[in-house]
C-alpha positions in Angstrom: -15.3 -7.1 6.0 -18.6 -9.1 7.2 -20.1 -10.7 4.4 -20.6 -14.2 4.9 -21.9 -15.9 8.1 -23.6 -13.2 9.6 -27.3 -13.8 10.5 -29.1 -10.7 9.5 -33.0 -11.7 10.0 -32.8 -9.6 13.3 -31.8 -6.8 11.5 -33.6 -7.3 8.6 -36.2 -4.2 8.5 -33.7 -1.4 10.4 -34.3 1.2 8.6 -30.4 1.8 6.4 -30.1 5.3 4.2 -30.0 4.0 0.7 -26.6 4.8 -0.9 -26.0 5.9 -4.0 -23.3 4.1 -5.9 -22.4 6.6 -8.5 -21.5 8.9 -5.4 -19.7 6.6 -3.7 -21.4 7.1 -0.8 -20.9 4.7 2.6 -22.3 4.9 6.2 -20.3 5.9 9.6 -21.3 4.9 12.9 -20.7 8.2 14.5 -20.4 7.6 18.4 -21.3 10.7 21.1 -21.6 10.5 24.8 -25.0 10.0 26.3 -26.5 9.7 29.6 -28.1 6.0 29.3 -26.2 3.2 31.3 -23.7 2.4 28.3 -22.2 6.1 28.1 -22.6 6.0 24.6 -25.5 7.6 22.0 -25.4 6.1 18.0 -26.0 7.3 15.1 -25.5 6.6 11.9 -24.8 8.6 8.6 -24.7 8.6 5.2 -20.7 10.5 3.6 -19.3 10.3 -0.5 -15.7 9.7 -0.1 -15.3 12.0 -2.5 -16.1 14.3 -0.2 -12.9 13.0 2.2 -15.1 12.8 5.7 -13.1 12.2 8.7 -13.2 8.2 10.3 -11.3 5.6 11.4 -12.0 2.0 10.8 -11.8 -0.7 12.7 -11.0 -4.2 11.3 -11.9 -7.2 13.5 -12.3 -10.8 14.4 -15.3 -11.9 13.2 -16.1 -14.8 15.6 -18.8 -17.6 14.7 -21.5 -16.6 17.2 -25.3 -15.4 16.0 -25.5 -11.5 16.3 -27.5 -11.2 19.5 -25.9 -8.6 21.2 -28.0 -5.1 21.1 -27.3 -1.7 20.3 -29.3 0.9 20.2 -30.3 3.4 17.5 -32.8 5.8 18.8 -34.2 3.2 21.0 -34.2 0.8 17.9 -32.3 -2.7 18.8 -29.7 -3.1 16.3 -28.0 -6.7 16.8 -24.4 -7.1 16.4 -21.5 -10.4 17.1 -20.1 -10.6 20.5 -16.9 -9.4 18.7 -18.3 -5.9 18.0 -20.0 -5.7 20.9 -17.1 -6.1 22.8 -14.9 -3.4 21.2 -17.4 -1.2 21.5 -17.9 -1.9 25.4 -14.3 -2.2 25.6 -12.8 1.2 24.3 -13.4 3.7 26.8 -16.0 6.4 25.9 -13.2 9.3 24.9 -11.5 6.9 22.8 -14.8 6.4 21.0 -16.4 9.4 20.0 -16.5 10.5 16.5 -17.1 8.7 12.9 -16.2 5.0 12.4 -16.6 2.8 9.6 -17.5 -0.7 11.0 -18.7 -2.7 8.6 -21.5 -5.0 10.4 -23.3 -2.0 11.1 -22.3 0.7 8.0 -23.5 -2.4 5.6 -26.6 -3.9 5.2 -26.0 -7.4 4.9 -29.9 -7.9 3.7 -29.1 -5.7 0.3 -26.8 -7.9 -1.9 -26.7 -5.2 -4.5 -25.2 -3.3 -1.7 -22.5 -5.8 -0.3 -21.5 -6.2 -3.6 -20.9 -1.9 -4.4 -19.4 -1.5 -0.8 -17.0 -4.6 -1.1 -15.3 -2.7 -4.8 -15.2 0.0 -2.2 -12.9 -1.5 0.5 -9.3 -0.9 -0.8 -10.3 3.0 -1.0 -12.5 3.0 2.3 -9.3 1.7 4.7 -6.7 3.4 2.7 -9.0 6.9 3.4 -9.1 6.4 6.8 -7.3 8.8 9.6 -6.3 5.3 11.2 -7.5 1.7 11.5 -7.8 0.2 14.4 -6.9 -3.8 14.1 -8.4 -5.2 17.1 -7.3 -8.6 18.2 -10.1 -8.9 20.8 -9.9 -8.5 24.9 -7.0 -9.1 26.2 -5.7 -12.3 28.0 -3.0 -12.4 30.8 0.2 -13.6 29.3 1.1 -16.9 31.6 4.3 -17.3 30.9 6.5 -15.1 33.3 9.9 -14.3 32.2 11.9 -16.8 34.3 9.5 -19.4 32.6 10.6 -18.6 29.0 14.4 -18.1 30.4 14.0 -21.7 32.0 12.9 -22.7 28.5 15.8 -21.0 26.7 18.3 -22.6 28.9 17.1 -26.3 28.4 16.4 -25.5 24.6 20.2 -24.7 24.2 21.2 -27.6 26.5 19.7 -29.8 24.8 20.4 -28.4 21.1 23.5 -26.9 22.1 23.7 -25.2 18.0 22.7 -21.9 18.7 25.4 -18.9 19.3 26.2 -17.8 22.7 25.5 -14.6 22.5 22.1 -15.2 21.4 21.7 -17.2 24.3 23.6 -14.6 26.8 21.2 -12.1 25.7 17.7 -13.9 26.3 19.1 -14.8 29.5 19.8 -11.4 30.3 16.7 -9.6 29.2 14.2 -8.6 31.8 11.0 -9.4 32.4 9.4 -6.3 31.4 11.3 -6.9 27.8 10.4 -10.1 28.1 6.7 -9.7 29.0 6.9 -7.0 25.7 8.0 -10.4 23.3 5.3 -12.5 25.1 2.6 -9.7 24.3 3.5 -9.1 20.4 3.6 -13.1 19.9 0.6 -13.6 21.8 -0.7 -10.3 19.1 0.5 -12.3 16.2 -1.0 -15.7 17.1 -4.2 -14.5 17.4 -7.0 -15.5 14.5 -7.4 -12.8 13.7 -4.9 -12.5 11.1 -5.8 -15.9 9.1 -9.3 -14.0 7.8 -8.8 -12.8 4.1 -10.9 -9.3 4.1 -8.2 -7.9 7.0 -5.5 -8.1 4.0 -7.4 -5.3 2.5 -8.5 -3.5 5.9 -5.1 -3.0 6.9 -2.4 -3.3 3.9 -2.7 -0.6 2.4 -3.8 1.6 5.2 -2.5 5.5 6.2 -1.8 4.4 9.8 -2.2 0.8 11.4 -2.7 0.5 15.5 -2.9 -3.1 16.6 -4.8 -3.4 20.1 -5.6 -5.9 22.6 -8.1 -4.8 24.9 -7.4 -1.5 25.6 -3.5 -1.5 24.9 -1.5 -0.7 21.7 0.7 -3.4 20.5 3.2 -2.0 18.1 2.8 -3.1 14.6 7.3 -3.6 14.5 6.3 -6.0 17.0 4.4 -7.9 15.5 6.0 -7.7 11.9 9.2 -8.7 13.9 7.8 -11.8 15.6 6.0 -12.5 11.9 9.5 -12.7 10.5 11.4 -14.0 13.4 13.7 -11.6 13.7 14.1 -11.9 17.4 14.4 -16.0 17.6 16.9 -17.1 15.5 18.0 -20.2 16.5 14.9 -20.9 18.4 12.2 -20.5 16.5 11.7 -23.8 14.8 12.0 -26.1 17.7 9.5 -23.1 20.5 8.0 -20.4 18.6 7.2 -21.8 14.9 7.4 -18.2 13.7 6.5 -18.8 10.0 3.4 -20.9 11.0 1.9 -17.5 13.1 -1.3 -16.4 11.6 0.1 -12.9 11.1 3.3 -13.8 8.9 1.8 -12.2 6.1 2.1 -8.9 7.7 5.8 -9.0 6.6 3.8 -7.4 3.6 3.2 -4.3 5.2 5.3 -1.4 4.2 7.3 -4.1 2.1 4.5 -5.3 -0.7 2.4 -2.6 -0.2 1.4 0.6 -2.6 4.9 1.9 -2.8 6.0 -2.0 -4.4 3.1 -1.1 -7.5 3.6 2.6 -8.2 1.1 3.6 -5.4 -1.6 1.3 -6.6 -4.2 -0.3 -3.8 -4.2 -3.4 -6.0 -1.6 -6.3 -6.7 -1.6 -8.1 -9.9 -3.6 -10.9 -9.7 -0.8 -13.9 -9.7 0.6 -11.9 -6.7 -2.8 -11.7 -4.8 -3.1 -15.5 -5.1 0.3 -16.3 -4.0 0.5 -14.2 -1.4 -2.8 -14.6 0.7 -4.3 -17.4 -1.1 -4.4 -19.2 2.3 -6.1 -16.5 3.9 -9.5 -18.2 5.0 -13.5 -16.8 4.2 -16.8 -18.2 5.6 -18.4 -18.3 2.2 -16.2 -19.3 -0.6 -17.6 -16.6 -2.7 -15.8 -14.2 0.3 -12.7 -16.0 -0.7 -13.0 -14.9 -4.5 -14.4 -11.5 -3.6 -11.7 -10.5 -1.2 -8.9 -11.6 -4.0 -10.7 -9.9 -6.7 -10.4 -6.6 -4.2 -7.0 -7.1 -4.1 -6.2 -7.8 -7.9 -5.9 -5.3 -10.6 -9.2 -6.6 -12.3 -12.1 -5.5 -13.5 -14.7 -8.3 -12.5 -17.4 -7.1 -9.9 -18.5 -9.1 -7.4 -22.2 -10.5 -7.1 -23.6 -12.2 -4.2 -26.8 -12.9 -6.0 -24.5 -15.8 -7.5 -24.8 -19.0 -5.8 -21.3 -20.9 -5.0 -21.3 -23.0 -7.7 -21.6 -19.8 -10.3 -18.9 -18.0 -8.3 
């Protein structure tokens, strides 16, 4: 979730729908087709999740640029990262339309009262969702081709000859296209994405996870299986450093999730701090926040507290 770090003086006096805590109310960005240049119309609107409304989330590099990409909300510029500007110029139209909760636009980052409320929302907010969409950013040609990474293989065993032959037989056999599919889910679970600390609670808990580059689907057993280096064996500490990936926490999903605390949304808070304590934050008090989320705890978060008091 964007809490910290982003520059909100552009968007300071737009015009946000109070919400009512008590109601648990949040805003969608609800996306139709229109005839401008961009193909696409906003809106945005105010929905109780008591009520169940029908999303999907997206959960997202953040990225370190100023927000000065525009959007428009009835001809109002709305300014968003270069991240979120370019999912939302990446996804074709059809894949669009309909109610999302993003959170650099469903927030207002100016309201600290309201940070604060939607933040002890999260866990329930992504777990509600018909699906989250983890977006890794645009795609990048993979440059390895799969006689490359054979090449590699062959002089990895030839020169530590410990590894079993029919590990060895096998990568040497494998195509390219099966190949290129290994190459795409570690180049998926390398990304940065996966060191931020608020994507633990966008997609742990969640209904149903789809991992994207671009505009292709990466399968989350992919990436869980690069995460815990189920493919590598013998080669992964010398090439492919699987436990060092950004995304090796995912082993977590499906393993540590609800079903591991009697369908809670929370851990305890020991196993919170253990398990993504590395996880990184822009602002400290993120870092605090995002564990709290995760914890079974009752402390609120305030970002009218300065570091030091966090």
């Amino acid at each position: 979730m964007v809490m910290a770090g982003h520059n909100s003086g552009e968007n300071s006096t737009f015009p946000y729908q109070p919400l009512h805590d008590t109601k648990r109310q949040i805003r969608l960005l609800v996306v139709n087709r229109s005839n401008k240049e961009t193909g696409r119309q906003y809106s945005l609107q105010v929905r109780s999740l008591d009520k169940k409304p029908r999303y999907r989330a997206l959960s997202y590099q953040l990225g370190t640029g100023a927000p000065d990409h525009a959007i428009e909300f009835d001809d109002r510029a709305f300014y968003i990262r270069k991240s979120v500007h370019d999912f939302l110029h990446t996804m074709p139209v059809d894949d669009l339309i309909g109610a999302w909760f993003l959170d650099a636009i469903c927030v207002n980052q100016s309201d600290h009262h309201e940070r604060a409320a939607q933040v002890r929302l999260m866990g329930i907010l992504y777990s509600r969702a018909q699906s989250v969409i983890a977006w890794l950013g645009p795609d990048h040609a993979v440059s390895e081709s799969g006689s490359w990474i054979r090449a590699r293989i062959a002089f990895a065993w030839m020169t530590h000859p410990t590894a079993d032959l029919g590990d060895l037989f096998r990568w040497l056999r494998m195509d390219d296209e099966d190949l290129e599919h290994i190459l795409t889910a570690r180049q998926a679970a390398s990304r940065p994405y996966w060191t931020r600390l608020w994507v633990v609670q966008e997609v742990l808990f969640v209904k149903d996870l789809r991992i994207m580059i671009g505009q292709s689907t990466v399968p989350v057993k992919s990436v869980t299986a690069w995460a815990e280096g189920n493919h590598f064996h013998s080669w992964r500490s010398e090439y492919w450093s699987v436990r060092s990936r950004p995304a090796s926490w995912l082993t977590a999903y499906g393993t540590f999730g609800r079903d591991s605390f009697g369908g809670s949304l929370t851990y305890p808070l020991y196993k919170a701090l253990i398990t993504f304590g590395t996880q990184g934050s822009l602002d400290p008090r993120d870092t605090v926040f995002s564990i709290l989320g995760l914890a079974t705890t009752n402390i609120a978060p305030d970002y009218d507290l300065t570091i030091t008091e966090v």
